[in-house]
C-alpha positions in Angstrom: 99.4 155.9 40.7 102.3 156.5 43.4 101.5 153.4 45.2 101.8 151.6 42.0 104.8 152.6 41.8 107.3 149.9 44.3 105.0 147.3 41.8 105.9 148.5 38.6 109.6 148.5 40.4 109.8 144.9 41.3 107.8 144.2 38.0 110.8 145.7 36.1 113.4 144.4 37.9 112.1 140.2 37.8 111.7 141.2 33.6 115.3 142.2 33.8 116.4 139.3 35.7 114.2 136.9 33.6 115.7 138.6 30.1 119.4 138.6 31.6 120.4 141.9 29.6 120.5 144.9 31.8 120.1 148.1 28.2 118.1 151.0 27.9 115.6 148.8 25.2 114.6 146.1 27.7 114.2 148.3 30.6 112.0 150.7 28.9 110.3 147.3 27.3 110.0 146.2 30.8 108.6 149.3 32.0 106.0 149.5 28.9 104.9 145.8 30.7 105.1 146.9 34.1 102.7 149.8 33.3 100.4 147.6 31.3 99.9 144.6 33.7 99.4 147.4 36.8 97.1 149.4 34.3 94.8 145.9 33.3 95.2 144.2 36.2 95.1 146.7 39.2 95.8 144.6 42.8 93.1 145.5 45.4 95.0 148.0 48.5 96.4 145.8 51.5 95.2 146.9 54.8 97.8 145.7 57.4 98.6 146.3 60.8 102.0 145.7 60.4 104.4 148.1 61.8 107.8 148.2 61.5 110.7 148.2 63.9 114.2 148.4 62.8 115.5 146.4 66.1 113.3 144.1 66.3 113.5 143.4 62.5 117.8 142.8 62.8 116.8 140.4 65.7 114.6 138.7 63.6 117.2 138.7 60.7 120.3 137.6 63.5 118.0 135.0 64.8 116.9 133.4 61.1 120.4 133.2 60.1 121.4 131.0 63.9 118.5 128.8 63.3 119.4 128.0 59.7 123.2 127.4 61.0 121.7 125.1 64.0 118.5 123.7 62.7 121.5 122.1 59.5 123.6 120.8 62.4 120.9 119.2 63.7 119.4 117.6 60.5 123.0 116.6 59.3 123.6 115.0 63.2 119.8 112.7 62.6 120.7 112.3 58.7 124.3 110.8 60.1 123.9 109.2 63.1 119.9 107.7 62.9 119.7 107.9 59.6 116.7 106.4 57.9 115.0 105.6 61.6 115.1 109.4 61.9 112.0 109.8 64.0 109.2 112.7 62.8 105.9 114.3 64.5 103.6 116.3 63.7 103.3 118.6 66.7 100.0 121.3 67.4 100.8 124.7 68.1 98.2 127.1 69.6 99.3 130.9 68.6 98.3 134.0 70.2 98.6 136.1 67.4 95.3 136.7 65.6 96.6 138.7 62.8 97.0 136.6 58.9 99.9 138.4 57.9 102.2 137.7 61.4 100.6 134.1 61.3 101.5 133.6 57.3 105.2 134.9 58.9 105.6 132.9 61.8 104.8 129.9 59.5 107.4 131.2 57.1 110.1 131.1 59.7 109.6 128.0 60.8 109.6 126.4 57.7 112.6 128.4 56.3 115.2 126.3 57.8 115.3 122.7 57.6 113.9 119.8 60.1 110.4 122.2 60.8 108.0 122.5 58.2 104.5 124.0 58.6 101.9 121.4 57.2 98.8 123.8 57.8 97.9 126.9 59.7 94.2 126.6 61.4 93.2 130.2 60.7 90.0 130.1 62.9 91.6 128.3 65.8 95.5 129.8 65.8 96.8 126.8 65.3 100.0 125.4 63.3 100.3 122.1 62.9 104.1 121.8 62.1 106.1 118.6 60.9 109.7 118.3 62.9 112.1 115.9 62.1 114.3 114.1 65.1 111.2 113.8 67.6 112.4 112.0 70.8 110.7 112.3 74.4 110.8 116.0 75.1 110.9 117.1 71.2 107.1 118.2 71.3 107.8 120.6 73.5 110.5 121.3 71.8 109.0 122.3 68.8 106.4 124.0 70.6 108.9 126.5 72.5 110.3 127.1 69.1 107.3 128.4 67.3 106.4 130.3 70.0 109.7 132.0 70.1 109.5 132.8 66.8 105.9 134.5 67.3 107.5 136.5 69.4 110.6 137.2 67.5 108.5 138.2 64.6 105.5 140.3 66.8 108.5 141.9 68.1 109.6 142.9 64.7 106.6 144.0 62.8 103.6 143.9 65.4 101.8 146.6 66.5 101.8 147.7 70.2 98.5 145.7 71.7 100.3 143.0 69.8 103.2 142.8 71.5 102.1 143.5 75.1 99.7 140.4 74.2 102.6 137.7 73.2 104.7 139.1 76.1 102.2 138.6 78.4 101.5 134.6 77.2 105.4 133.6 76.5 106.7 134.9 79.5 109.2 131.5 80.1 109.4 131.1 76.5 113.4 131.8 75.5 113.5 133.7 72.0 117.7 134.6 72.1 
């Protein structure tokens, strides 16, 4: 029942914000719901070998808030100056990581700011097949560097050990700052 408990939370909380009236009633209302939907409809445990690390996590944060600043600069710049002949690939990435949960994250941060979208992740082969806007010559490689920065910005912030030594090892001339 304690591990229920950050569920019932967050179950609470999105009934307040969906009610918009923050009183004793609807919390307690809220909490009478959040007990029932964990007591009916109990969500199987999560085993993860995510592991948390505080500095690695505020790089991760730093480096998602400069990518949405530059990745809207360069949109705006192709929006602007090519406009409608804006070019667009679909570019391959091969990831080292063999872990669902740092896979489903890198594919979150590269879709999270706009020009890169992740179309589909290849679970069995590691691969991410990601849509960028403003493809020239070089952008496939581009692109390519990019996601495989941010596996390592994001292995570095919630991977375990192995993990790390493993995408350290493969992106050694990758740049992730």
């Amino acid at each position: 029942m304690v591990r229920r408990i950050p569920l019932l939370a967050w179950l609470v909380l999105v009934w307040l914000l969906l009610w918009g009236t923050y009183d004793l009633g609807t919390t307690l209302f809220g909490v009478l719901v959040g007990v029932l939907v964990t007591g009916f409809f109990p969500a199987p445990p999560i085993v993860t070998d995510i592991r948390l690390r505080p500095w690695g996590i505020v790089r991760l944060v730093v480096r998602l808030a400069w990518d949405l600043v530059v990745s809207t600069a360069r949109v705006a710049w192709h929006a602007v100056v090519q406009g409608p002949r804006a070019r667009a690939a679909i570019v391959e990435v091969r990831l080292v990581t063999d872990s669902d949960h740092l896979m489903a994250m890198v594919a979150n941060a590269v879709s999270l700011a706009p020009g890169n979208f992740v179309l589909q992740l290849d679970r069995a082969n590691r691969i991410c097949y990601v849509y960028a806007l403003g493809c020239g010559r070089d952008a496939s490689e581009r692109v390519r560097r990019e996601v495989l920065a941010w596996e390592r910005s994001v292995v570095r912030a919630v991977g375990t050990a192995e993990q790390v030594r493993l995408v350290e090892r493969t992106h050694r001339g990758v740049e992730v700052d």
